[in-house]
C-alpha positions in Angstrom: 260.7 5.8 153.5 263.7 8.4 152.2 261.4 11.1 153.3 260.7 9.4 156.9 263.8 9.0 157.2 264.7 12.2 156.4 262.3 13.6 159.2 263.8 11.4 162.0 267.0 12.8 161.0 266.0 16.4 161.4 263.6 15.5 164.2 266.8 14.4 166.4 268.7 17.0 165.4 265.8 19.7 166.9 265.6 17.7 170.0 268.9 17.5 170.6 269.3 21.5 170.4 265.9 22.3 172.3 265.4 19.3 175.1 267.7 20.4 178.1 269.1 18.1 179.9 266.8 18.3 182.9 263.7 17.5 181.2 265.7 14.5 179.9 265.4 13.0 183.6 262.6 10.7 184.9 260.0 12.7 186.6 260.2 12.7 190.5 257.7 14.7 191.6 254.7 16.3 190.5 256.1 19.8 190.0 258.0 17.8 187.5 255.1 17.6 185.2 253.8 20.7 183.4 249.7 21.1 183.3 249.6 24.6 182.1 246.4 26.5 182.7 245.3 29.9 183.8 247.7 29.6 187.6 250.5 27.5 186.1 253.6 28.0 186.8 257.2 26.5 185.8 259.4 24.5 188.1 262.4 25.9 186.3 263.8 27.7 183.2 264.6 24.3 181.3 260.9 23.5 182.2 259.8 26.8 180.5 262.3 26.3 177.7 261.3 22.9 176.8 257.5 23.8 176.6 257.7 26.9 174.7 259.6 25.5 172.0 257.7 22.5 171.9 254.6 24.8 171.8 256.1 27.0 168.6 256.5 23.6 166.6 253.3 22.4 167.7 255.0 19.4 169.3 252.7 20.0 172.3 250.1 18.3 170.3 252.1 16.9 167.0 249.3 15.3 165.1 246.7 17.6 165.9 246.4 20.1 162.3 248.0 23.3 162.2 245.3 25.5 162.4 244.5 24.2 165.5 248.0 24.6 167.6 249.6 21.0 166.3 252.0 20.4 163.9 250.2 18.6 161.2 252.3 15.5 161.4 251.3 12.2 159.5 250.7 9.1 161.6 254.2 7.8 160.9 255.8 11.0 161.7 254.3 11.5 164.8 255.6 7.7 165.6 258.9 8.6 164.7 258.5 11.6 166.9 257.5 9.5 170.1 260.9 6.9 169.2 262.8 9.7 169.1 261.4 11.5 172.1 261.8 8.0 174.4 265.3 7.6 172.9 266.6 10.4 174.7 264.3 10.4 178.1 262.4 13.7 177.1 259.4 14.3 179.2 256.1 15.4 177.7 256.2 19.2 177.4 253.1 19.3 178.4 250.5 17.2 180.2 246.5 17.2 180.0 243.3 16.0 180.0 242.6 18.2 177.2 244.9 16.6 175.0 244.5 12.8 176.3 240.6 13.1 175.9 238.3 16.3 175.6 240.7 17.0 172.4 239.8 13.9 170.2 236.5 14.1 171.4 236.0 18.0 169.8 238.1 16.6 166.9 235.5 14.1 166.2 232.3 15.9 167.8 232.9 19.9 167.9 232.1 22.6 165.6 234.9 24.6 163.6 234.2 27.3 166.3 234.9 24.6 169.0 238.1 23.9 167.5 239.2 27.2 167.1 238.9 28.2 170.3 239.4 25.3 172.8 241.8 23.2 170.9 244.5 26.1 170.6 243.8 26.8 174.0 244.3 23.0 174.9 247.9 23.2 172.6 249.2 26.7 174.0 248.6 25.5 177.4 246.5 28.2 178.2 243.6 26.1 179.7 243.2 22.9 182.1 240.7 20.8 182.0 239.1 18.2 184.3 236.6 15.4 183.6 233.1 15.5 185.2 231.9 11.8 184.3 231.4 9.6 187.8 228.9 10.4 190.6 228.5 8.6 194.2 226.8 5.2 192.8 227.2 6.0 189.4 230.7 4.3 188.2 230.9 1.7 185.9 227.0 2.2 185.3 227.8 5.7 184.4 224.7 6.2 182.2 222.8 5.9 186.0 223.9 9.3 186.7 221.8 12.2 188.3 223.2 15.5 188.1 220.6 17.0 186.1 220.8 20.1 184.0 217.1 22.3 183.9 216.5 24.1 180.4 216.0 27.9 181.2 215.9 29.1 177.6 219.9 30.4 176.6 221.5 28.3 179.8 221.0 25.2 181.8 220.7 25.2 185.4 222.8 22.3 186.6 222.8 20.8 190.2 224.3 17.4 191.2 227.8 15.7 192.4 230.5 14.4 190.6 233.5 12.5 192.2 236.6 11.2 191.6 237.3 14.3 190.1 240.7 13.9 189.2 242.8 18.0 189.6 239.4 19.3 189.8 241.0 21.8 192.6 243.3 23.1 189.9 241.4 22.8 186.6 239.7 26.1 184.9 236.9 24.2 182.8 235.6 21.0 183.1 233.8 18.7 180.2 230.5 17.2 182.0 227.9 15.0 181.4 224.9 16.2 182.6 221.2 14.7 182.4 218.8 16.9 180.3 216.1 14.6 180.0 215.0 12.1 182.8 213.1 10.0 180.6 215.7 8.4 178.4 218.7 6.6 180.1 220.9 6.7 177.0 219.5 9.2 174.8 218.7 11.8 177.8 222.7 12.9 178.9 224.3 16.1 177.4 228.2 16.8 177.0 228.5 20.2 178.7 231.7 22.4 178.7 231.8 25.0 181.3 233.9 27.0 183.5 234.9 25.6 186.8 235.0 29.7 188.2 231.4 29.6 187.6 228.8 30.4 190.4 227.6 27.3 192.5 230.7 25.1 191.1 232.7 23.9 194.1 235.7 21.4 195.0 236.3 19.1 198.1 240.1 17.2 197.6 239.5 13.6 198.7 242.8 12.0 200.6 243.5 8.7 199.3 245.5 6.0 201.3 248.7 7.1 199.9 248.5 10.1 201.4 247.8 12.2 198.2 244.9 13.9 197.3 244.6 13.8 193.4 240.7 13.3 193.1 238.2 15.6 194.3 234.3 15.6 194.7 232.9 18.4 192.7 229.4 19.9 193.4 227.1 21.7 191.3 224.4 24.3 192.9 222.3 26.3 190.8 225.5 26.4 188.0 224.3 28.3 184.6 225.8 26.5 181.8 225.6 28.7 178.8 224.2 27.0 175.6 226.7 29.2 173.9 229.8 30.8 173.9 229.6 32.9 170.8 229.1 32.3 167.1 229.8 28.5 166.1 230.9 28.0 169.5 228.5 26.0 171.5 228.7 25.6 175.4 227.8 21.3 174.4 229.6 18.7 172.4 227.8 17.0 169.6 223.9 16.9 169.8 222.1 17.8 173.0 220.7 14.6 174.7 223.2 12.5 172.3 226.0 13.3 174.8 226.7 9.4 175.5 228.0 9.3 172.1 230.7 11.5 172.7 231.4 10.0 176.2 231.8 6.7 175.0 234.4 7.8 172.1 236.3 9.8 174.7 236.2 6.7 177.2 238.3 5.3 174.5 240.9 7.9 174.6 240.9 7.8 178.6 241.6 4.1 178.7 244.4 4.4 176.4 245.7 7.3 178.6 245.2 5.2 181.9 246.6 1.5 179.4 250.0 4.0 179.0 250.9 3.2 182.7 251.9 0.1 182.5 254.1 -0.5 179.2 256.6 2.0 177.2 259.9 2.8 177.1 259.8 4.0 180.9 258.7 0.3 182.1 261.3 -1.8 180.0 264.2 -3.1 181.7 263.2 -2.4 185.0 265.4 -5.0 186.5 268.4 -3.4 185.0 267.2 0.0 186.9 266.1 -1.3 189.9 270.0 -3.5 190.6 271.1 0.4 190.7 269.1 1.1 193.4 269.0 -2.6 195.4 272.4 -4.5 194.4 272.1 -8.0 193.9 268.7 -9.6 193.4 267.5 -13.8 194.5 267.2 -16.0 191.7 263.4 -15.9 192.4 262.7 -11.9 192.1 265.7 -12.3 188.9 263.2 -14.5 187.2 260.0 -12.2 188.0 261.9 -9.0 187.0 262.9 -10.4 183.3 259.5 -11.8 182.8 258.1 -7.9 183.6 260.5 -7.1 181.1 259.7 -9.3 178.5 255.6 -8.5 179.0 256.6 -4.8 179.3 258.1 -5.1 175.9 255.0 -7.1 174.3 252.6 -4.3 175.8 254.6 -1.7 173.8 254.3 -3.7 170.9 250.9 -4.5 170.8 250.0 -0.3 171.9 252.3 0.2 168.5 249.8 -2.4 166.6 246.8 -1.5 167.7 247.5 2.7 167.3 248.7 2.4 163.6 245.5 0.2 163.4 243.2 2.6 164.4 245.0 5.2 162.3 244.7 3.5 159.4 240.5 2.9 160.2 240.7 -1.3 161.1 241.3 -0.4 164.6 238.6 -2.3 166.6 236.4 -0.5 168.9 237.1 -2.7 171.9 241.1 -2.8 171.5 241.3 0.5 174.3 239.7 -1.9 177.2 242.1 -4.8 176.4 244.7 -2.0 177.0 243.3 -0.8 180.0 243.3 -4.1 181.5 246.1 -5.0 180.6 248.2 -1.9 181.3 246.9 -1.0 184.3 247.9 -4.9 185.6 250.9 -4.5 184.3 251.5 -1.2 186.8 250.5 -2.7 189.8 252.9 -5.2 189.2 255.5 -3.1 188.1 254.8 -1.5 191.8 254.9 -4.9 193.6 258.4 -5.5 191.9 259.4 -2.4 193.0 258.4 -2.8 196.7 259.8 -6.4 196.6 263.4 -4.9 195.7 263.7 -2.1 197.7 263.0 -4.4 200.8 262.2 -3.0 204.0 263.4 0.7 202.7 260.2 0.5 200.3 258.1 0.3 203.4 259.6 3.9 204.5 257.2 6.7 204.8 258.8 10.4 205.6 262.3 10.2 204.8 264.0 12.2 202.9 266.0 9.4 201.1 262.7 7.9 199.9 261.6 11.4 198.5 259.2 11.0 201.4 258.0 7.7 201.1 257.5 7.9 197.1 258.4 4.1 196.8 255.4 3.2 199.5 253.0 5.8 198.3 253.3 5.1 194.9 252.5 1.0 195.1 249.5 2.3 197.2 248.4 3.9 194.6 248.2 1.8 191.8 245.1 0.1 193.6 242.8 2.4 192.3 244.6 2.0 188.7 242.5 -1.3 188.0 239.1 0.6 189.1 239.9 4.0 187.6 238.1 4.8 183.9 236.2 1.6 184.0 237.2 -1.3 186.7 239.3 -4.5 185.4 235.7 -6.9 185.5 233.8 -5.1 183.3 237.1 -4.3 180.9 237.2 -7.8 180.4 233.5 -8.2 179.8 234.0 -6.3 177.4 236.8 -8.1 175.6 235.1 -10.9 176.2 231.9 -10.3 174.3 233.6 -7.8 171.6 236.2 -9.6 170.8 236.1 -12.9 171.8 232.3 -13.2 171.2 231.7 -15.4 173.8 228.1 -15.8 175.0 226.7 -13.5 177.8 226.1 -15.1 181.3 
């Protein structure tokens, strides 16, 4: 505990010499958030600052090992790290679907060359990745999907459609499932890692009802996937048609991602921040804001539990869909607060005082959250027979 405590103490002390102030503020906008990537650029110089000295510490990815661009923190280091980050409103220095999910999944799955190579990639920033999992009628029953990938000897020669690709217009590699044998449902899909550059691979953004086009469809033609990218370095995760393994371990990781939405630091007291903004509130919406609070609160708690948990190997399997439902519930009705409070200004589309309609667009939104990574029925089928062991219908 001396020792911990010894590490928050100097853990404070670097943040408070290396966050600036700006990236102490809530993020506004999405040029606030820092993807990195072979285009990416920096919003500003306290942007750039913040991320380059979190990458030199390897606080981009704390708990990832050294050799691999993290810092080599313990469990309860990194946790002290998080506190400390959240106590003074620092914004991730970097943000990716390499870290949230392809990066456990090659920490678990990949070879050493794997590592090497796309893991300090992932930490330094230096490449962003998308996730090629859904197709058009292939959702929540993933393992139906089609895109199929025809062995031709050193490559495969992948056609299909994926959607929902979330930043697929800006990613540079995308991790892919991709049916290599047609014969085997679960033991016939192949985790493929490939570059989004390549011939035949192309991007169509799809506009959602906010306005926004985050997802895109993604189509495959003719696309040679090499079966390797030098020595040790495979262009496939884990064992070729054993790639549902790996896609069900990164699920896991996703749902926690997508579970972070609705709890934290950044959801507690949102009654408090929202008087600010909207004055005095009716006893009613009073009443519905504290109780937000209070389950906001409990959420953290229980991500806390269940996290040092699965560190310390009695996580259970199951625990990241009772946090996706749960979280991602939570966010919509953090949303519905939010429009509740804000009145007929939250209804606002354009304006400049709304940062164009950001209060709106955002609720709007958050429909998708409960549907997104695996929809709120089958999370709780899940809980329900994993966890609760209740008999199937």
């Amino acid at each position: 505990m001396a020792d911990l405590d010894t590490f928050r103490e100097e853990t404070s002390a670097w943040l408070e010499a290396n966050c600036p102030a700006e990236m102490r503020k809530p993020v506004r906008d999405d040029d606030d958030v820092y993807w990195g990537g072979r285009y990416a650029t920096f919003k500003n110089d306290a942007q750039k600052a913040w991320f380059e000295a979190c990458r030199e510490r390897g606080y981009t990815v704390p708990a990832w090992p050294k050799a691999y661009g993290g810092a080599g923190l313990t469990a309860a280091e990194a946790k002290v790290l998080r506190q400390e980050m959240s106590r003074i409103g620092a914004r991730p220095p970097l943000s990716s679907f390499g870290i949230w999910m392809l990066g456990p999944a090659l920490l678990q799955f990949g070879t050493e060359g794997q590592k090497q190579r796309f893991l300090n990639e992932i930490a330094r920033g230096e490449i962003r990745w998308c996730q090629g999992y859904s197709e058009p009628g292939s959702g929540s029953d993933l393992v139906s999907m089609q895109t199929f990938g025809e062995d031709k000897g050193d490559h495969w020669q992948v056609n299909g459609q994926k959607i929902w690709t979330s930043y697929a217009d800006h990613a540079d590699w995308i991790f892919c499932l991709v049916r290599t044998d047609k014969d085997n449902k679960y033991q016939g899909i192949t985790f493929m890692l490939y570059d989004m550059t390549n011939e035949g691979v192309s991007t169509k953004p799809i506009l959602l009802i906010s306005g926004n086009s985050p997802f895109c469809e993604t189509f495959f033609d003719d696309v040679k996937v090499p079966k390797s990218y030098g020595e040790d370095c495979p262009g496939f995760v884990g064992e070729i048609n054993r790639g549902w393994d790996v896609a069900k371990y990164l699920l896991g990781h996703e749902r926690e991602m997508i579970s972070g939405m609705g709890g934290g630091e950044r959801t507690a007291a949102i009654g408090a921040a929202l008087k600010r903004h909207a004055g005095e509130f009716d006893p009613v919406l009073r009443a519905e804001l504290a109780m937000f609070d209070v389950d906001a609160l409990a959420f953290t708690a229980m991500g806390e539990k269940f996290m040092d948990e699965m560190k310390s190997g009695k996580g259970h399997p199951a625990q990241p869909n009772m946090m996706k439902y749960v979280g991602t519930e939570l966010n919509k009705r953090r949303h519905e607060l939010m429009m509740s409070a804000g009145g007929s200004r939250s209804l606002e589309w354009d304006s400049d005082e709304t940062g164009g309609g950001k209060p709106s667009r955002n609720w709007l939104r958050t429909k998708a959250n409960s549907i997104e990574g695996g929809t709120s029925e089958v999370m709780l089928n899940v809980v329900s027979k994993r966890i609760l062991d209740l008999p199937g219908a």
